[in-house]
C-alpha positions as CSV (number, residue, x, y, z in Angstrom):
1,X,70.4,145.1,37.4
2,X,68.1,142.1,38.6
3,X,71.1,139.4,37.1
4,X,73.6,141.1,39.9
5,X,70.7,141.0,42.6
6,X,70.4,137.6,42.1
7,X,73.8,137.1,41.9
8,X,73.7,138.7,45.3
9,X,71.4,136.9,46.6
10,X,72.7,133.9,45.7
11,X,76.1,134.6,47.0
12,X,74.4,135.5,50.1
13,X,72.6,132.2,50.4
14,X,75.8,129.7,50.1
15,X,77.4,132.4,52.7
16,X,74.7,132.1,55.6
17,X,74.4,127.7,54.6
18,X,78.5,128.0,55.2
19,X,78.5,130.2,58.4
20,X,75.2,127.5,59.3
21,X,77.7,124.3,58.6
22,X,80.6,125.8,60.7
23,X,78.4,127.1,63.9
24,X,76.9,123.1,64.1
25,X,80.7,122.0,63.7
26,X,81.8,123.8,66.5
27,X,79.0,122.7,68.5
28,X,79.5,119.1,68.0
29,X,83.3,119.4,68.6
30,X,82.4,121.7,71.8
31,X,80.0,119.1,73.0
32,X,82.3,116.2,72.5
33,X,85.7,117.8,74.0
34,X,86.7,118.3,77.4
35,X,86.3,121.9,78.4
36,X,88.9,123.6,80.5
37,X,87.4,126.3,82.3
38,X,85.9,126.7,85.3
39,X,83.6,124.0,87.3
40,X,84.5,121.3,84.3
41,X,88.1,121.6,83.9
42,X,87.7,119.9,87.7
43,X,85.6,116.7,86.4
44,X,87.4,116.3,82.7
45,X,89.4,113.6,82.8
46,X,93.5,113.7,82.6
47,X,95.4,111.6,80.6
48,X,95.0,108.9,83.4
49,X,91.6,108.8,82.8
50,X,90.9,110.0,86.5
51,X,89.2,113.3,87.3
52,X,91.3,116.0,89.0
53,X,89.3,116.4,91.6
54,X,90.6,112.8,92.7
55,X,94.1,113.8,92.2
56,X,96.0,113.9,95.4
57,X,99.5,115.4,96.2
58,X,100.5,114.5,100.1
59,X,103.8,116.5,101.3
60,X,106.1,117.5,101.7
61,X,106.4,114.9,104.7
62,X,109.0,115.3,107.0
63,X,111.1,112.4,108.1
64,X,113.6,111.8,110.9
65,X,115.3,108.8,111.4
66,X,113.4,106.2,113.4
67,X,110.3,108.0,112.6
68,X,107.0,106.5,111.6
69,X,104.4,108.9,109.9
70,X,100.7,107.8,109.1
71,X,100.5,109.7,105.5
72,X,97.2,109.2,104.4
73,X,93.8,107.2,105.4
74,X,92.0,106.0,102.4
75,X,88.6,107.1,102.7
76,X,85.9,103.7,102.9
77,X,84.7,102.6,99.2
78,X,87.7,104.0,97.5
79,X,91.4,102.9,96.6
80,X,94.2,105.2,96.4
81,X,96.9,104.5,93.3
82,X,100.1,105.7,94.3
83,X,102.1,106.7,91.2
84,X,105.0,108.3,92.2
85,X,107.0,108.6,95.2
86,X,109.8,111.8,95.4
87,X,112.5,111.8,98.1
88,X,114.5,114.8,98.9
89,X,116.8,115.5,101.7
90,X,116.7,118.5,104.2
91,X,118.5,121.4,102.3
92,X,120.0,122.7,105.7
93,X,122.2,119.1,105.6
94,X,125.0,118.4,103.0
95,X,124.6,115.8,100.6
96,X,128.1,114.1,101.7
97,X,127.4,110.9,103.3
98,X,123.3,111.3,102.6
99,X,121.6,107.9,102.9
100,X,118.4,106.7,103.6
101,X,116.2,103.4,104.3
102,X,112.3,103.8,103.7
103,X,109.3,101.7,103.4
104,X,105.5,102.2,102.5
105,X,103.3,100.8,104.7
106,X,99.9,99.3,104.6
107,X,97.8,98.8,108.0
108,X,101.6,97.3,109.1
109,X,102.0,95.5,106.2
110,X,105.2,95.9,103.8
111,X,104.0,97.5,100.7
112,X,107.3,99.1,99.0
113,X,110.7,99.4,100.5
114,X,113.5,101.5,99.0
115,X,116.8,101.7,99.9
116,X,119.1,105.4,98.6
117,X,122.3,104.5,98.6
118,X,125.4,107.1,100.1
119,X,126.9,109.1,97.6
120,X,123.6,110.7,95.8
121,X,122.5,114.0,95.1
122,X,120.0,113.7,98.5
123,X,117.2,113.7,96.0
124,X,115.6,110.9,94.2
125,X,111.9,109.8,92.7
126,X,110.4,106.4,92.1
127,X,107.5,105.9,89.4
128,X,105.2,103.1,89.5
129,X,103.8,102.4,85.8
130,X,100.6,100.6,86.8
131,X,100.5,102.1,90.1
132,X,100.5,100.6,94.0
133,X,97.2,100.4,95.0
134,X,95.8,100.7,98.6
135,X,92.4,99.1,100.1
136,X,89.9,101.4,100.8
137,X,90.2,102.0,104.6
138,X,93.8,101.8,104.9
139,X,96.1,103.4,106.5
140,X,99.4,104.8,104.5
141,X,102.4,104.9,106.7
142,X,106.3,105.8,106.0
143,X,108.6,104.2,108.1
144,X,112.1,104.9,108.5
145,X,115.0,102.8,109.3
146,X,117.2,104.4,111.8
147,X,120.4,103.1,111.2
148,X,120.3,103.3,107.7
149,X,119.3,107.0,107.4
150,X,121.3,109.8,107.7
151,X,119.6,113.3,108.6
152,X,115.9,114.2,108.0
153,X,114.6,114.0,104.7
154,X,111.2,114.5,102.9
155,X,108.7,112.4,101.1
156,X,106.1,113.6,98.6
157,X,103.4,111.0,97.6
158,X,101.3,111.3,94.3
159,X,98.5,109.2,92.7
160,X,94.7,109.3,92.8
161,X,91.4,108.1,94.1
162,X,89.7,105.2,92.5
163,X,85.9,103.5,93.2
């Protein structure tokens, strides 16, 4: 009877130093992960690197021709990194002689301009791989070329806030 107790016992002992091994490992890796939940799924960083709290999405913005539209101020001691620009045209239009003439604006300076030529689907996105980056302080306008636009259309501008 005592060689099974401490047989037991002994089986007992590597049980609770393996259970003890695997509760620190999950610790450490839960320490050095990004969470997702709740107040820290906000500060974790994306694949950018860039919290998603400084993640910004502006639009739809409506565009008519001739129209100039201030889209964004960039707040003072940060840059905003436009990644990606998304064009689509007003769904009450047809997409039959659809055209358009745009350009991004910095404090009245020519940042990007972007010509869609007739005969497209109305819809069309632009993505920056290193990103166009704005002073902090600016102002982010969208102009539109009258006579080389055809009908309203929308703009949606994505990137993030930098120090």
């Amino acid at each position: 009877m005592q060689i099974h107790a401490r047989t037991l016992i002994n089986h007992l002992a590597r049980l609770t130093l393996a259970i003890g091994v695997v509760a620190m490992l999950v610790m450490l890796v839960s320490k050095t992960s990004p969470t997702t939940s709740g107040q820290d799924a906000q500060t974790a960083p994306t694949h950018l690197g860039v919290a998603t709290t400084n993640i910004l999405h502006l639009g739809p913005i409506a565009i008519d021709p001739g129209d100039s539209v201030t889209a964004l101020r960039v707040p003072a001691g940060r840059t905003f990194v436009l990644t990606d620009i998304v064009t689509y045209m007003d769904r009450t239009a047809t997409t039959q002689g659809f055209h358009a003439d745009y350009s991004l604006m910095e404090n009245d300076q020519l940042k990007f301009r972007c010509r869609i030529p007739e005969g497209g689907h109305g819809n069309w996105s632009q993505h920056f791989t290193g990103g166009l980056v704005f002073a902090p302080g600016s102002a982010i306008a969208i102009e539109t070329a009258s006579l080389r636009t055809a009908g309203r259309f929308y703009v949606q501008l994505l990137g993030y806030y930098a120090q």
